[in-house]
C-alpha positions as CSV (number, residue, x, y, z in Angstrom):
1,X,9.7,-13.9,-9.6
2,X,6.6,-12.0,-8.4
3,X,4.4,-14.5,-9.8
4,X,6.0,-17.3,-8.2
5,X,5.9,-15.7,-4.7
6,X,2.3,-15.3,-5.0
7,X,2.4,-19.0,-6.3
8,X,3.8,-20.0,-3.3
9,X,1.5,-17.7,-1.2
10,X,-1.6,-18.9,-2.5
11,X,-0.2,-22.6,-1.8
12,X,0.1,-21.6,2.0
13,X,-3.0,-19.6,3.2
14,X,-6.2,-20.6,2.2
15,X,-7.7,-18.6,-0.8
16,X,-11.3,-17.6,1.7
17,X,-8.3,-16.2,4.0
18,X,-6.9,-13.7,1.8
19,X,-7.7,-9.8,3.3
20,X,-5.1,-7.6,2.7
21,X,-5.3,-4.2,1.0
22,X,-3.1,-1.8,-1.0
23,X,-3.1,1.2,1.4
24,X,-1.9,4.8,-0.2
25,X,-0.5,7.4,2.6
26,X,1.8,10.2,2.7
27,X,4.8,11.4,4.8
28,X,5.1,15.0,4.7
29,X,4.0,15.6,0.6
30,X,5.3,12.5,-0.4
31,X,2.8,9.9,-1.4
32,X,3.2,5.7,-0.2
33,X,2.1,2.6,-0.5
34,X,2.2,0.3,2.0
35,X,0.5,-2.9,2.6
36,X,-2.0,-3.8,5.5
37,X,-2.9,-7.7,6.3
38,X,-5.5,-7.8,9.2
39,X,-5.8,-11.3,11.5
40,X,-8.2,-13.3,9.9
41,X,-10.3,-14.3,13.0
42,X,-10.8,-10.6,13.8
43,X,-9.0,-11.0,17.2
44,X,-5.7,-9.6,16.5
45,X,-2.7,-10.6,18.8
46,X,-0.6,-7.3,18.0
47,X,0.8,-5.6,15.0
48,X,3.9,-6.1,12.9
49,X,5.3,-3.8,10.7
50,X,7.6,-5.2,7.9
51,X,10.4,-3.3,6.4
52,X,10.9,-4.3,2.5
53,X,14.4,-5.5,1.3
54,X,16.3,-3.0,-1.4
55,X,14.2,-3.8,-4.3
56,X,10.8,-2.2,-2.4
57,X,7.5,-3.8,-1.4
58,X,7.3,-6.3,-3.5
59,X,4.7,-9.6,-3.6
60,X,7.4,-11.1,-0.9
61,X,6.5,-8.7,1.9
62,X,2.6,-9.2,1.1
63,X,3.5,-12.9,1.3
64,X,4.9,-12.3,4.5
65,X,2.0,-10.1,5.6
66,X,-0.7,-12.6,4.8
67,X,1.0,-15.6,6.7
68,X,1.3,-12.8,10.0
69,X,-2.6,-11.9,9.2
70,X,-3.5,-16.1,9.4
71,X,-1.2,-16.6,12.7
72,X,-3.2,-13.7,14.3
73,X,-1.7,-10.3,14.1
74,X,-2.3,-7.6,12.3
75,X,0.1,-7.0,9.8
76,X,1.8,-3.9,8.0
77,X,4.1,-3.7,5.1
78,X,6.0,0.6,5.0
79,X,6.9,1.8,1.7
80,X,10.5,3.8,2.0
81,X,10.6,4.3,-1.5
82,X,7.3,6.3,-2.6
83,X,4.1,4.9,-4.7
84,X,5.2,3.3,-8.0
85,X,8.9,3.2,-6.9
86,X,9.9,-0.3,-7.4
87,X,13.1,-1.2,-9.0
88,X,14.1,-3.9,-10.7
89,X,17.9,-3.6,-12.1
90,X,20.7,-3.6,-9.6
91,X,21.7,0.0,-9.5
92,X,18.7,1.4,-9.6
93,X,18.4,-1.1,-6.1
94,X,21.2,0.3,-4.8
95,X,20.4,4.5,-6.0
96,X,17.4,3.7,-3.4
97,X,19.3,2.4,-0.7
98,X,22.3,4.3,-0.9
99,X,19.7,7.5,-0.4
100,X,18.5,5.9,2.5
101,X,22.1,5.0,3.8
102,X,23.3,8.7,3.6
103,X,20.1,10.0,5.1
104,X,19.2,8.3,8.2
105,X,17.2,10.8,9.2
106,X,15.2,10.5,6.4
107,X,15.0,6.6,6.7
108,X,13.7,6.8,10.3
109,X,11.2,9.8,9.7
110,X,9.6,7.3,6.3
111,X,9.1,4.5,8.7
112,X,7.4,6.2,11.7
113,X,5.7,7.5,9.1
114,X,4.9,4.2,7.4
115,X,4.3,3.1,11.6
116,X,1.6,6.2,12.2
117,X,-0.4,4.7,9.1
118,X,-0.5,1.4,11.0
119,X,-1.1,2.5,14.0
120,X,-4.5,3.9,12.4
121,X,-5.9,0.3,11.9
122,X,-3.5,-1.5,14.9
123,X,-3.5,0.0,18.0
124,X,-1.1,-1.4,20.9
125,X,2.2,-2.9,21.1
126,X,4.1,-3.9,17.4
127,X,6.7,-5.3,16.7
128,X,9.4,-4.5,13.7
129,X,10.7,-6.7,11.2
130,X,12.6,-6.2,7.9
131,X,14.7,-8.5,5.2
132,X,18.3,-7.3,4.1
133,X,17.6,-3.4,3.6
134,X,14.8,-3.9,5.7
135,X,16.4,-5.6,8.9
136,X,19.5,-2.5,8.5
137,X,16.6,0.1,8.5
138,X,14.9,-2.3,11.3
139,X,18.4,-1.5,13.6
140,X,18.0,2.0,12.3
141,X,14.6,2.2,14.0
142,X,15.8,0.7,17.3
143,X,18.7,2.9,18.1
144,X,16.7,6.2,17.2
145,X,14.8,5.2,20.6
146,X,11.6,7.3,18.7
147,X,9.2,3.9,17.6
148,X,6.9,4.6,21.1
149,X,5.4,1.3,22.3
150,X,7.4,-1.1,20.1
151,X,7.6,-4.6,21.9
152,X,10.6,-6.0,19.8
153,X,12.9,-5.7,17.0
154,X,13.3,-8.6,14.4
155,X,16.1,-9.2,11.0
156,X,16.3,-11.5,8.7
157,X,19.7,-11.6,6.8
158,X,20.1,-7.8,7.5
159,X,22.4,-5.4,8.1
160,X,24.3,-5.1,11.6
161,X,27.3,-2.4,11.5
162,X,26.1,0.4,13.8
163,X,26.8,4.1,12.2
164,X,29.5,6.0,13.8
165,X,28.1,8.2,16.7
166,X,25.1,6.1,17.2
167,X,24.2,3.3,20.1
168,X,21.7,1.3,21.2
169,X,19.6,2.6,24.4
170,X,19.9,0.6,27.3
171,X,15.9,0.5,27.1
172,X,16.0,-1.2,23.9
173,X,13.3,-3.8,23.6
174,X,15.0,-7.0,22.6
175,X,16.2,-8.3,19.7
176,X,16.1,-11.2,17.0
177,X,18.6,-11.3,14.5
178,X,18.6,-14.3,12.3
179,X,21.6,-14.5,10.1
180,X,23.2,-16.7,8.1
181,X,26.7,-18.6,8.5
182,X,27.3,-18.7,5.2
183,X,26.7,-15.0,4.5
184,X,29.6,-13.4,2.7
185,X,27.8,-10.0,3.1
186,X,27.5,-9.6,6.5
187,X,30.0,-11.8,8.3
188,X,30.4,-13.6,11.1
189,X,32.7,-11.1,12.5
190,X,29.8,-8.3,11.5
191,X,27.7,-10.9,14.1
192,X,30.4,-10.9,17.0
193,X,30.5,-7.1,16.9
194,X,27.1,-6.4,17.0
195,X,26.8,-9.3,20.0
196,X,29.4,-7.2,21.6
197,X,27.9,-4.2,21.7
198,X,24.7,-4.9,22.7
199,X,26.2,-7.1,25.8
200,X,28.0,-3.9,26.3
201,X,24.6,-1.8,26.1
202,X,22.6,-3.9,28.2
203,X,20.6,-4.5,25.4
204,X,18.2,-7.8,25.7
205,X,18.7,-10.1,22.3
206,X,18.9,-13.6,20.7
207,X,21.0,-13.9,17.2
208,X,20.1,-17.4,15.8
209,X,22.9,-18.6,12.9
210,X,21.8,-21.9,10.8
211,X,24.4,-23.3,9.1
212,X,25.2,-23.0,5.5
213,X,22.4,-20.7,4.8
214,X,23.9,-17.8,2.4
215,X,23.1,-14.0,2.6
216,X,19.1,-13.8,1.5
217,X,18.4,-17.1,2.6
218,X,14.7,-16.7,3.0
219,X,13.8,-15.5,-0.7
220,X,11.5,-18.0,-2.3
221,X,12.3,-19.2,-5.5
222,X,15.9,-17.5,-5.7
223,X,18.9,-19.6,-5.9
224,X,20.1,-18.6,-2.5
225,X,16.7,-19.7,-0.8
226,X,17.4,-22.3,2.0
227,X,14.1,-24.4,3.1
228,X,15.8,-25.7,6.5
229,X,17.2,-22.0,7.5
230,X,13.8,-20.3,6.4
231,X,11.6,-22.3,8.2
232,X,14.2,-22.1,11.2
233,X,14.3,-18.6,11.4
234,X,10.5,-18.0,11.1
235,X,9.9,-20.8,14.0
236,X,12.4,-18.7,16.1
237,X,10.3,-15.4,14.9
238,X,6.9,-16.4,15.6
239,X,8.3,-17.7,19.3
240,X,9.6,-14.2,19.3
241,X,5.7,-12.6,18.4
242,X,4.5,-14.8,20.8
243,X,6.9,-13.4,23.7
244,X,6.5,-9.9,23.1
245,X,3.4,-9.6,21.8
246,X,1.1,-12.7,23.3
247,X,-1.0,-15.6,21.9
């Protein structure tokens, strides 16, 4: 899988284009690794920080990076799990996340930390992103109101149930969610609920649905991967970057 994602990377950006890095940081003790992808024409338009899905930062999220780095913005790929933590069978996936789940706290505090080390490189306004895992831990980030100057929230095929006891702020920045109608994961009615509360809380947003597009929609090469939806929800995204964040 990994090799076909960077396959399929190398297919889209230009090889002379390629300038990301491998960048090692630590919250607390605990030691990172995170990606960075800086705008090729050395004018960035903003930052982005992406939030891997449950199996960790993976060649996906530096795909993702790189094509953010050639439309102009600085790009930043957080490590929740810790250097060398990447797992590959099922459980281990959901050990990882289920630690995350039951300690929000902890969630939030790993990605302003994984933030802070972008912010080193990419000063100004950012926006948030994440796939699956990612776009829950994306939410996460929103409703904790902590992120600073954070333009915008984007999901892709994520989680939406809010925790008991939390809410969004009414000074939420707004919101992209792009989901799936034929997710089985997260519903439909998981959509209408979160659509409610957020009318409720005032909270600016825009949930795009394309049809027949299952839950992980956007993974390349994997048998739920859906051309039409992915290129649909990345056309809504990068209107979204160009919103919030200019160019």
């Amino acid at each position: 899988m990994k090799r076909l994602l960077l396959i399929l990377a190398a297919a889209l950006i230009p090889s002379s284009a390629w300038a990301g890095e491998a960048v090692e940081y630590s919250v607390g003790s605990e030691a990172f690794q995170g990606y960075r992808a800086t705008a090729y024409d050395g004018a960035s338009k903003g930052l982005v920080l992406i939030i891997h899905d449950w199996d960790g930062l993976t060649d996906y999220e530096v795909k993702r990076a790189e094509m953010l780095a050639g439309m102009g913005y600085d790009a930043f790929a957080v490590d929740l799990y810790g250097k060398g933590n990447r797992p590959v069978e099922t459980g281990a996936k959901k050990a990882e996340t289920g630690k995350l789940y039951k300690d929000r706290e902890r969630m939030r505090a790993l990605i302003l930390g994984g933030l802070e080390e972008a912010r080193k490189a990419s000063a100004g306004k950012a926006v948030v992103m994440g796939y699956c895992f990612g776009g829950a831990a994306t939410l996460e980030l929103a409703r904790s109101g902590k992120a600073g100057d954070i333009a915008g929230y984007a999901t892709f095929h994520g989680g939406l149930s809010t925790p008991q006891g939390q809410s969004y702020p009414k000074r939420t920045p707004p919101l992209l969610i792009a989901h799936g109608g034929a997710d089985t994961a997260i519903t439909m009615d998981d959509v209408a609920a979160l659509s409610n509360e957020l009318e409720s809380a005032g909270v600016p947003y825009e949930i795009q649905v394309y049809s027949g597009a299952p839950h992980a929609f956007t993974v390349f090469g994997s048998n739920r991967y859906r051309k039409t939806a992915d290129k649909q929800s990345w056309d809504a995204f990068s209107a979204f970057l160009r919103t919030n964040l200019g160019g």
